[in-house]
C-alpha positions in Angstrom: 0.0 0.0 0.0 1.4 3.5 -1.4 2.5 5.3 2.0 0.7 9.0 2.2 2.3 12.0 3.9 0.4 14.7 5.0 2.1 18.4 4.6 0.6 21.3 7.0 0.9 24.5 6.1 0.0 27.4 8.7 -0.2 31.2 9.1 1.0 32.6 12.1 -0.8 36.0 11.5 -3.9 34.5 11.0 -3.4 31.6 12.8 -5.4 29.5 9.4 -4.0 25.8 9.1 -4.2 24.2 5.4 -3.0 20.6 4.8 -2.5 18.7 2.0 -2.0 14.9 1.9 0.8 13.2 -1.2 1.0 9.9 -2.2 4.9 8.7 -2.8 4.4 6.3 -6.0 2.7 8.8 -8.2 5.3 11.9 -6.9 8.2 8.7 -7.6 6.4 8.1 -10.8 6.0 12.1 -12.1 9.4 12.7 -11.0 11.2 9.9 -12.9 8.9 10.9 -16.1 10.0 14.8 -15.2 14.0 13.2 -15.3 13.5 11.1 -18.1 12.2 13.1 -20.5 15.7 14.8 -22.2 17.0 11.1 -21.7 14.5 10.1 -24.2 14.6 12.9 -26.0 18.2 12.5 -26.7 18.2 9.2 -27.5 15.2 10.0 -30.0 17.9 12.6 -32.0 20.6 10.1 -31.6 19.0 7.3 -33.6 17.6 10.3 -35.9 21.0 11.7 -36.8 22.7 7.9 -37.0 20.0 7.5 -39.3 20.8 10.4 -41.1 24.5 9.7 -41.3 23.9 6.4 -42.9 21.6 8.0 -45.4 24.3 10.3 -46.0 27.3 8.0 -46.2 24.6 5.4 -48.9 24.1 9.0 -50.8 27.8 9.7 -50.9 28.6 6.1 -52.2 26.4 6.3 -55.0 27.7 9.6 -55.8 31.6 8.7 -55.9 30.3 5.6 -57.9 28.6 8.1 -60.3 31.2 10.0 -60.3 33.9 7.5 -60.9 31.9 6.3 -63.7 31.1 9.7 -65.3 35.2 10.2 -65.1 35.6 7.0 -67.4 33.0 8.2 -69.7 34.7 11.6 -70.0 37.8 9.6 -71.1 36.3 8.1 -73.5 34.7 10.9 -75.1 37.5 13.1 -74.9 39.8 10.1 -76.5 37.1 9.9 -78.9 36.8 13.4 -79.9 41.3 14.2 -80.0 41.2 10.9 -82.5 38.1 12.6 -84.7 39.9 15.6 -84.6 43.1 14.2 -86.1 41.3 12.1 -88.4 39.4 15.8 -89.8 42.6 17.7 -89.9 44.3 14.5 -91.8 41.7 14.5 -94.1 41.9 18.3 -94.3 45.3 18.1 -95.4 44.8 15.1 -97.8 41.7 16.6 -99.8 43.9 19.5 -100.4 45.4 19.1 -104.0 48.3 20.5 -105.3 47.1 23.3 -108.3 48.3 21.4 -111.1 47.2 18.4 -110.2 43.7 19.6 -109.2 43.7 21.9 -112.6 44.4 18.4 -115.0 41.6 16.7 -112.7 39.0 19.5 -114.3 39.8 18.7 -117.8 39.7 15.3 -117.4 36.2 13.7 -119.2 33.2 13.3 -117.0 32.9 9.6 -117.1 36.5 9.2 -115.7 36.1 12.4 -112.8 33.1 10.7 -111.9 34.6 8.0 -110.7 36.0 10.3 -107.7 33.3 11.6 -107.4 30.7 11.1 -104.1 30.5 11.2 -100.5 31.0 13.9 -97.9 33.3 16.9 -97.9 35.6 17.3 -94.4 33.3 20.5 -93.7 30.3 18.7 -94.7 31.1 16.0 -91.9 32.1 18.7 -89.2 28.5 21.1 -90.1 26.8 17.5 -89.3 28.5 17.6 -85.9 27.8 21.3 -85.3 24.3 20.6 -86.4 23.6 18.1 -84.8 25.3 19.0 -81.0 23.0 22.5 -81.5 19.5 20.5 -82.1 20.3 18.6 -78.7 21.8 21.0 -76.6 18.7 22.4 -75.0 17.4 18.7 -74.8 19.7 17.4 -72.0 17.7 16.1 -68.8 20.9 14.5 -67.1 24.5 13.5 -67.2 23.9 10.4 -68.0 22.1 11.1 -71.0 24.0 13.9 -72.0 27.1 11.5 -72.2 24.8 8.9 -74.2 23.5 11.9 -76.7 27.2 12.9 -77.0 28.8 9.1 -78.0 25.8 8.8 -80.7 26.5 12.2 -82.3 30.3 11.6 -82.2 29.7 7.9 -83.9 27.5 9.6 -86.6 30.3 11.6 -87.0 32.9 8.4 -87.3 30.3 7.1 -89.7 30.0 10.4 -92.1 34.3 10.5 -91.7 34.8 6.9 -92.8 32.7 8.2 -96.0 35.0 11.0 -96.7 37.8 8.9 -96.3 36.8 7.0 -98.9 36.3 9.8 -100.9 39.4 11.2 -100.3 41.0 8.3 -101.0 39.7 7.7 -104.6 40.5 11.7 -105.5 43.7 10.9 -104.0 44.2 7.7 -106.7 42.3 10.1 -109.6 45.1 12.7 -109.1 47.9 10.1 -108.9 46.8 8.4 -112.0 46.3 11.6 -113.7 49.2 12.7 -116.6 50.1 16.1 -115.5 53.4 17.0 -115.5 55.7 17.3 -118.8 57.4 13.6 -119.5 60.7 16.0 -120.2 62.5 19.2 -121.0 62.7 20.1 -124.0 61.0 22.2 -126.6 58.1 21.4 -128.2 58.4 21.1 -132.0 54.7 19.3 -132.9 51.5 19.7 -131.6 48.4 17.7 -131.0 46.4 17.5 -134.0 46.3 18.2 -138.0 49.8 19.4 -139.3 52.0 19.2 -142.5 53.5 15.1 -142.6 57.4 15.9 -142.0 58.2 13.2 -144.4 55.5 13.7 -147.0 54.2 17.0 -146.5 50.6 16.4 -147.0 48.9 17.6 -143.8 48.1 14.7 -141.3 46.7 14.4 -138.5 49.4 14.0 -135.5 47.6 12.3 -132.2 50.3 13.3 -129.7 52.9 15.9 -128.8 56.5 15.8 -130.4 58.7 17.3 -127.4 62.5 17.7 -128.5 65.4 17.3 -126.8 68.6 15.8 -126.4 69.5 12.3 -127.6 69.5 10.4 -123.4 67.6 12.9 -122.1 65.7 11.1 -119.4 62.2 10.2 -119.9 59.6 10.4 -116.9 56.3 8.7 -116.3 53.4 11.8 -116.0 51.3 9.9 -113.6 51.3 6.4 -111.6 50.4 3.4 -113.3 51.8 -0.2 -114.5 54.0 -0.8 -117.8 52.0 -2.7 -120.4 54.5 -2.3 -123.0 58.0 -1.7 -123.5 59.5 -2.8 -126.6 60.0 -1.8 -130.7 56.9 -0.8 -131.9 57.1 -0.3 -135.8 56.7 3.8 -136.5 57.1 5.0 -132.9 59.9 2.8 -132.1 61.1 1.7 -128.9 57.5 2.9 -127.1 56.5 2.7 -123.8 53.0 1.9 -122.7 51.7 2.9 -119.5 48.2 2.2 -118.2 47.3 4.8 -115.0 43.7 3.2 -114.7 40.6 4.8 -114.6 40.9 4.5 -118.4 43.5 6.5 -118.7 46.8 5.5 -121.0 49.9 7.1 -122.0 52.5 6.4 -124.8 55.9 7.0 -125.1 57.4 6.9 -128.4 61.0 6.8 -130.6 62.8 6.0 -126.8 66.9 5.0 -127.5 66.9 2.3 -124.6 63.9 1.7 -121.7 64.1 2.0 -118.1 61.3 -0.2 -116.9 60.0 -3.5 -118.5 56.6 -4.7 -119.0 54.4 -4.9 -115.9 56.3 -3.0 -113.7 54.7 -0.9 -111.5 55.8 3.2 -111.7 55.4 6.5 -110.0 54.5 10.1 -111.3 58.2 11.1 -111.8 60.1 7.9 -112.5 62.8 7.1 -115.5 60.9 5.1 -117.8 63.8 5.4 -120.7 65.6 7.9 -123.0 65.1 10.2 -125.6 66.0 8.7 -129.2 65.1 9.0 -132.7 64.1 5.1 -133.1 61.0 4.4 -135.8 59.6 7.3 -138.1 61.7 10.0 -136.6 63.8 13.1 -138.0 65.5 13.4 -134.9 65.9 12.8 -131.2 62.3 13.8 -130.0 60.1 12.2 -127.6 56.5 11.7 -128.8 53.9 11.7 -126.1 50.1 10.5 -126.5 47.4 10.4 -124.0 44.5 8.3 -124.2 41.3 8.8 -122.3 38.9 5.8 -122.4 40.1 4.5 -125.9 40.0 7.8 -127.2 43.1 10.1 -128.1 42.8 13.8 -125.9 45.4 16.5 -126.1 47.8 16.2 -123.6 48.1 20.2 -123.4 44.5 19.9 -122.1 46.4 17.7 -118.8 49.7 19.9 -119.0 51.0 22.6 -116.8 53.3 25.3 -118.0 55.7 25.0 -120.6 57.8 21.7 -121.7 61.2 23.2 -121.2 62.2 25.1 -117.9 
């Protein structure tokens, strides 16, 4: 049974008594509760802010996880983008021709520049890029898909670079196999078409060039190709044959010894013999033809400046 205590309060002016009667378990009870209280209370914000911690420690996991992984993808982009870079200034440089080569290109017939022709220009593949990074910018809800936006515009860029490659790479076989520079130094004495026969007189027509010079002067291929003939060949005489592709052929005529043999494969620039006066010839001359698709052109149409320097 819960002891009661009685407390008495009195008034000596007055001499009035009051008293008032406690019970000890429920003052024990309210007093405990009263001393409790910030005990609970604090253990109430300790579990809160453990809580809190934890969530913050799983936030900043996922974060340096993100982050780690957004680092990679940088690299990769960047990697990506220095290799497109070189591979558009390379290709800048390459689709650059040299003026005389670019000039003989022009006057080349239609069916044989057309073969080049095709594909994307260097610019043409970067405006895609520029194009195609403005349309999305404004479109980006996160990193994440920013960096997935980014790798598809860059591999449409790979895409449109490997085409201009390509293209680059067949102007860059048009202009090798294109005659354009003079086969040798000289002067020329004959040109391309009708003229007065030098052993008969009666006007003929002449199909090539007749470019004079020394007897041994050295004798260069005009353009890149392979050696389909070199050997006596009745009226032009020791004659050299060489097919550039593309349909285009060149002819070497009244030679005094070769420099190359049939099938042999030889560069714009390269000895291909001498300058004689073998077959129907007056003198030491070289004659010089150009075929274009079966089909004899004027090789002053191809040739820069003049034959002697």
């Amino acid at each position: 049974m819960s002891r009661r205590y009685t407390i008495v309060v009195a008034d000596r002016q007055t001499g009035a008594v009051r008293r008032c009667t406690i019970r000890l378990r429920p003052v024990a009870v309210a007093l405990v509760c009263v001393l409790a209280a910030p005990v609970v209370a604090g253990l109430a914000l300790r579990l809160t802010a453990v809580a809190e911690v934890e969530h913050l420690r799983t936030a900043n996991s996922t974060l340096l996880q993100e982050n780690s992984s957004y680092r990679e993808a940088t690299g990769t982009l960047a990697t990506q983008i220095e290799s497109l870079q070189s591979a558009i200034s390379e290709l800048g440089i390459r689709a650059r021709l040299d003026p005389v080569s670019a000039r003989a290109m022009e006057k080349l017939p239609a069916n044989i520049k057309n073969q080049a022709a095709g594909g994307t220009t260097v610019a043409g593949a970067t405006a895609m890029l520029t194009a195609d990074v403005t349309a999305s910018s404004f479109s980006f809800s996160s990193a994440e898909h920013t960096f997935g936006l980014l790798k598809n515009v860059l591999t449409g860029l790979e895409s449109h670079l490997n085409i201009v490659r390509r293209t680059v790479e067949k102007r860059e076989a048009l202009m090798n196999a294109t005659p354009s520079i003079w086969p040798i130094h000289g002067w020329l004495s004959a040109s391309f078409g009708m003229r007065p026969d030098p052993f008969t007189g009666q006007r003929d027509f002449h199909p090539g060039l007749d470019i004079s010079a020394d007897k041994g002067t050295p004798i260069l291929a005009t353009a890149d190709g392979l050696v389909e003939l070199a050997a006596p060949s009745g009226d032009y005489g020791n004659l050299v044959v060489v097919n550039h592709g593309y349909g285009l052929v060149t002819r070497y005529g009244h030679l005094s010894k070769f420099a190359v043999w049939t099938g042999k494969q030889v560069q714009r620039g390269e000895v291909l013999g001498y300058v004689g006066a073998t077959g129907r010839a007056t003198g030491p001359h070289l004659h010089y033809e150009i075929l274009a698709n079966g089909r004899l052109m004027n090789p002053m149409q191809l040739l820069a400046g003049k034959a002697q320097d």
